[in-house]
Phi, psi and omega in degrees: 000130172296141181294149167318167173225145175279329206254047136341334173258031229244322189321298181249021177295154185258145197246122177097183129309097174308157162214174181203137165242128205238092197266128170284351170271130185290012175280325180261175173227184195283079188271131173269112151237164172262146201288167174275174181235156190296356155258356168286338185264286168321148148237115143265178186319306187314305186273336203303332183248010174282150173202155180097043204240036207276099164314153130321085190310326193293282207295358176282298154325320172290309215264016161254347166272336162318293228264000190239002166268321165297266211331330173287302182317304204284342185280314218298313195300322166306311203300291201307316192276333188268351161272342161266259196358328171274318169311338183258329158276342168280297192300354202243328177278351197268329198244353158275171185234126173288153176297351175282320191290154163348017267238098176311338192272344184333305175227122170260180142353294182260002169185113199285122178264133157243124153263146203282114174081048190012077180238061177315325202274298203310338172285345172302318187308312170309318177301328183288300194324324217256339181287319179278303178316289182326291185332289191309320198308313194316303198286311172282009150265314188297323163322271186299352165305301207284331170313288158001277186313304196287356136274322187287319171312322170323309220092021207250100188235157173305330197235047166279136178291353240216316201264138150220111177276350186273331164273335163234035135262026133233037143302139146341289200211137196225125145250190210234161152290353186258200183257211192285356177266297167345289187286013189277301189301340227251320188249004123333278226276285183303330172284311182304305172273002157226037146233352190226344173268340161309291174310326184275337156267357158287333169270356184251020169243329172308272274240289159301326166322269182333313191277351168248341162303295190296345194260316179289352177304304192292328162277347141310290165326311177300322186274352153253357164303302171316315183287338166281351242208306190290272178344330209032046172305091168221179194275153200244122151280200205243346173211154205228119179247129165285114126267157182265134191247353160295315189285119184298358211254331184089025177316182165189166202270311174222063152177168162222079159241127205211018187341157155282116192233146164245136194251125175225154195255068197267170188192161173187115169052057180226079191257001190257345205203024178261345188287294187301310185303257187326337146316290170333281183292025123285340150300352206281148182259114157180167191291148191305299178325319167225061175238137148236157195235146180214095158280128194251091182264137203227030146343128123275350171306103205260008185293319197275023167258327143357282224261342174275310161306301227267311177321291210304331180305311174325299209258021159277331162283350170269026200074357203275147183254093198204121164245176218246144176252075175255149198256135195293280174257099212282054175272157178073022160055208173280342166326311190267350187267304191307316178296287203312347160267349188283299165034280218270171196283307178290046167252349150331317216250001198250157166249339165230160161230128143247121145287135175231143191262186188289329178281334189288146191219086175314151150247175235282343215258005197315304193265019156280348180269325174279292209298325201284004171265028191254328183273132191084030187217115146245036170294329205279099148331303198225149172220097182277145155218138217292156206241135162232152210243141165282313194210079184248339153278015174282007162196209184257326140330346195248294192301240221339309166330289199337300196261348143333277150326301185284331146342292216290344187244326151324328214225291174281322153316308193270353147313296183262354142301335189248317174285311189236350130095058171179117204189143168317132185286139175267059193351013146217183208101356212197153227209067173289138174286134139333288272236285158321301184315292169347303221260008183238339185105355174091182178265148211237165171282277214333017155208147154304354168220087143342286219278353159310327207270303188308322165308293172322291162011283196310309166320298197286347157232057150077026177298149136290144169218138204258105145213139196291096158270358176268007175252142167223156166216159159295145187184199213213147156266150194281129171302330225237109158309021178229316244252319179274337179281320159318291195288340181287320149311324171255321150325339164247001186266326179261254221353283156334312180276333192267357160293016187234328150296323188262000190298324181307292211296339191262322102027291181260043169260159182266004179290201209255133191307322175307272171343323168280297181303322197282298191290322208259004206224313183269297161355286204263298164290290163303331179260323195259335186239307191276329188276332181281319181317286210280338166294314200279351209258319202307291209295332187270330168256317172278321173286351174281288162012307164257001149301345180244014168217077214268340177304325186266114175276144163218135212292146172314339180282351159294330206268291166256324199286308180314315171322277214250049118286349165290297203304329184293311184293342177275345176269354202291294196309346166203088160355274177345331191245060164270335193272348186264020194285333181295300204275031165284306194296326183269316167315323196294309160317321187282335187259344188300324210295288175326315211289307177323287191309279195337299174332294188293329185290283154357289174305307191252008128101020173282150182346302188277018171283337176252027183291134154223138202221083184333119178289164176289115184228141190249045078114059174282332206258022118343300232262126207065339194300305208278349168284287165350287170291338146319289189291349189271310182212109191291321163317176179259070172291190208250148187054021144248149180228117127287094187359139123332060197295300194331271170349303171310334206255325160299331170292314183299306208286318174310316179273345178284303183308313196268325163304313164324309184299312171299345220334096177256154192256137135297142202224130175286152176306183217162095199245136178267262180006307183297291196309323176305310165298350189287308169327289187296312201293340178281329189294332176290339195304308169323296164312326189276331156334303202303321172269017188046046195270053206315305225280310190299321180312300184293295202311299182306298167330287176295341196263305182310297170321324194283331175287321149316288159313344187271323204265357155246018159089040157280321176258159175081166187306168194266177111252096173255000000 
């Protein structure tokens, strides 16, 4: 007797897919079939004896033609999107200007290039070099693409029977059955595995080590970030100041702590955000008496030094106690506008400076919430406070800041706020005791990031630092890819010179031998130096590499689960961007290239380490706010500057006239660099099909398309 069977429900399951085919020749009709079923095809236990079951051959036929008739659709719908795409790249190279070539437009209005001892040409000379390394790697990978292939079509695999390489290659002298690409190949294959896959896995295993010291770094920082979060840890003062703003005098209800702060504006040739910025900080409530507000304008412009002078005379007429700085000889960058305002004889009389750069926009409650943590505490130097973006959904460049961003300040900032009372000054934003400063040496030229150096410093003779993530002010992110690629160049690029000045001083500093490790090994090295290394050299380099030298591996878990578990712990602070964690992880990879140059430049002091290149700012979170206020009240109510429109409109018919007169064309980027990595990683991506390398393929792939979008100028504002 046969045993019962459990799979009752097999009995009445309807077995295929309906389809209904509808033949436009009027010879056929209208038929109803069923999809074949996995025993129509398969033989299983169920069927392997059955008969008498004879499918219907037509319909079987009809439902593979169906499914090779879609399959023709989704290839043909491929075809078509990879021909306009190419058609959208070809028309964007024919009308771009590469980043190698001149660019008369460089510096405009919105952004000043200085080089330091004009050493322009040597930065080029450096740009070309690193662009011709990129080359050659490009060519002799597409060389070895095609070799590959023309072997692997050979048939020429390690367990070809005729080749047994584990027995002649350290033979003397080996022959082949084949002809002359055999023996070519053979002695490809023996120079690649015992000279060159040795050195490449000694360097793609340095480079992991170094990518699991940093992911543990960073999950260290996210578990005290958690831990601040569970505690609900933040710095507290010690007094909470009222003011009454009815009162001019500046009464208060539970403290009269009202120190003298001077606020300063420094800008240059930011004609887009100098209105909003000064409002704002003409907004702040504390007493006049004891504010002075000093705008530095470092102009070359003399319409937009015009138009800056003119803001302030207003609000020097409403009362605001805020004067115009402008400087003769603009040396030392904003390093050099701020001492030259430190200076002046009435800055003696003041006890704090807060910087705001030209896009910030405080709110009116800033320094009631920051000053009062300095009183009664005189350890504390610096009181930061976190920056929140206006136009952090305009595009897909701006949401990647975001969560970048939202890290740094969420995670790493507040971290080594509460735990080690020491973190990079963001140079606005931020609230200095005069006193520290005076006693750190002030602010110095000698790098591109002023406000790094003057924080170290500060550190090192034993200062504190406060930082708020529930205070925020407003700014803008750069829209523009040339606008973020500058600046992220000089954000990793002065580290570098000033970690080559300050290693003595930090060395023979009197802090705690802890306190020395942290600033010269996490601070410096590892955040600054080894993650821009080992990003560009694992992902740009080793890994296309090691498709065309496949004895040196690299594990998948290298490749994706660690990536993107980092992208995950790094998107945590703003929830809100989990659909961008892929092209979060490939931007990133993608930036390793700027970040990497930036690094080298610093460090060994060529020429573009010392470029500084005002960002570009477009004065979105403007842009209705003074009509608005305008249409509420035509009057100068306190904290609105109502425009000059006649002046505006002549300034507008003015710039309109003189672009006619230049008629100069805008022209899209070209990143030669990017693209050439775009080339290689798609030709390895190519290479890794021959070895059926799933994980590696899509990694190569998606990183490569992404280094493609980058390097034509796709993501981020458009400029046609």
């Amino acid at each position: 007797m046969a045993p019962p069977t459990f799979q009752w429900w097999e009995k009445e399951s309807h077995r295929g897919t309906p389809v209904i085919v509808k033949m436009e020749n009027p010879n056929y009709s209208m038929v109803e079939i069923e999809g074949p079923s996995e025993e129509d095809v398969f033989l299983t236990p169920n069927n392997r004896n059955a008969k008498g079951r004879g499918k219907n051959a037509k319909q079987l036929t009809w439902v593979l033609l169906l499914k090779a008739h879609k399959a023709v659709g989704c290839l043909t719908s491929i075809g078509s999107t990879t021909f306009n795409l190419f058609s959208a790249i070809k028309r964007r190279l024919h009308s771009g200007r590469t980043d190698s070539e001149e660019d008369d437009d460089g510096n405009d209005d919105h952004t000043q290039e200085i080089h330091h001892n004009d050493d322009a040409n040597e930065n080029q000379t450096v740009k070309s070099r690193f662009y011709s390394f990129i080359k050659l790697f490009l060519w002799f990978s597409v060389v070895l693409l095609g070799f590959e292939i023309a072997a692997y079509f050979n048939g020429w695999q390690f367990e070809s029977p005729y080749l047994n390489f584990q027995q002649h290659f350290h033979l003397p002298s080996f022959e082949f059955e084949g002809g002359l690409f055999d023996f070519v190949y053979s002695r490809w294959v023996f120079i690649r595995v015992e000279y060159l896959a040795p050195p490449l896995q000694f360097l793609a295993n340095a480079c992991i080590v170094l990518f699991l010291i940093q992911s543990v770094d960073r999950l260290v920082l996210c578990l005290g970030c958690f831990w601040i979060k569970f505690k609900k840890i933040k710095p507290i003062p010690k007094g909470e100041i009222v003011l009454d703003v009815e009162s001019s005098g500046g009464s208060t209800d539970k403290t009269n702590y009202f120190p003298m702060v001077l606020v300063q504006i420094p800008m240059c040739n930011e004609k887009e955000v100098y209105q909003q910025s000064i409002g704002a900080v003409c907004n702040l409530d504390w007493p006049k008496s004891n504010m002075l507000i000093q705008v530095l304008d470092d102009s070359d412009d003399p319409i937009t030094q015009l138009l800056i002078k003119e803001e302030v005379q207003k609000w020097q007429q409403e009362g605001a106690h805020i004067v115009y700085r402008h400087r003769v000889l603009r040396d030392g960058y904003k390093a050099g506008n701020l001492k030259s305002a430190m200076n002046c004889s009435y800055v003696k009389d003041y006890e704090f400076v807060v910087i705001f750069d030209a896009d910030f926009q405080p709110n009116p409650d800033f320094l009631m919430k920051t000053v009062p943590h300095f009183k009664d505490n005189d350890e504390i130097a610096l009181v930061q406070a976190r920056w929140s973006f206006v136009n952090k959904d305009e595009n897909l460049l701006t949401r990647l800041q975001y969560i970048n961003l939202s890290f740094h300040f969420e995670v790493e900032q507040q971290v080594n706020g509460i735990f080690l009372n020491f973190f990079g000054f963001n140079g606005t934003a931020g609230i200095w005791r005069i006193k520290a400063l005076e006693e750190s040496g002030g602010w110095l030229e000698r790098t591109t990031v002023e406000d790094m150096d003057i924080a170290v410093r500060a550190h090192l003779h034993g200062w504190k630092f406060v930082f708020l993530n529930d205070v925020e002010c407003q700014c803008e992110l750069p829209e523009s890819y040339e606008a973020y690629r500058k600046q992220q160049h000089r954000w990793h690029s002065g580290p570098m010179q000033l970690f080559r000045l300050c290693l003595p001083d930090i060395i023979h500093s009197k802090i705690s031998v802890g306190k020395k490790a942290n600033m010269i090994f996490l601070f410096f090295l590892l955040r600054k130096l080894i993650l821009p290394f080992y990003s560009f050299t694992l992902f740009c380099i080793i890994l296309p590499m090691t498709m065309f030298i496949p004895e040196a591996e690299l594990p998948p878990w290298v490749v994706c689960y660690i990536p993107a578990t980092m992208s995950f712990l790094n998107i945590l602070p703003a929830p809100k961007s989990f659909p961008f964690i892929v092209p979060y992880l490939l931007f990133e990879n993608t930036m390793s290239v700027t970040k990497f140059n930036a690094m080298i430049s610093g460090l060994f002091q060529l020429g573009s380490a010392y470029e500084w290149v005002v960002t570009k700012k477009s004065g979105r979170s403007s842009e209705g706010d003074l009509v608005s206020l305008v249409e509420k009240d035509p009057k100068h109510i306190r904290g609105v500057s109502v425009p000059n429109l006649d002046e505006m409109e002549k300034e507008e018919i003015r710039q309109k006239q003189q672009r006619v007169s230049e008629k100069k064309k805008k022209h899209n980027r070209i990143y030669t660099k990017e693209l050439a990595l775009a080339f290689l990683l798609l030709t390895a991506s190519a290479r890794s099909l021959l070895s059926a390398q799933g994980i590696h393929f899509y990694f190569l792939l998606f990183q490569g398309i992404s280094f493609l979008m980058v390097g034509l100028d796709l993501i981020g504002e458009q400029v046609e």
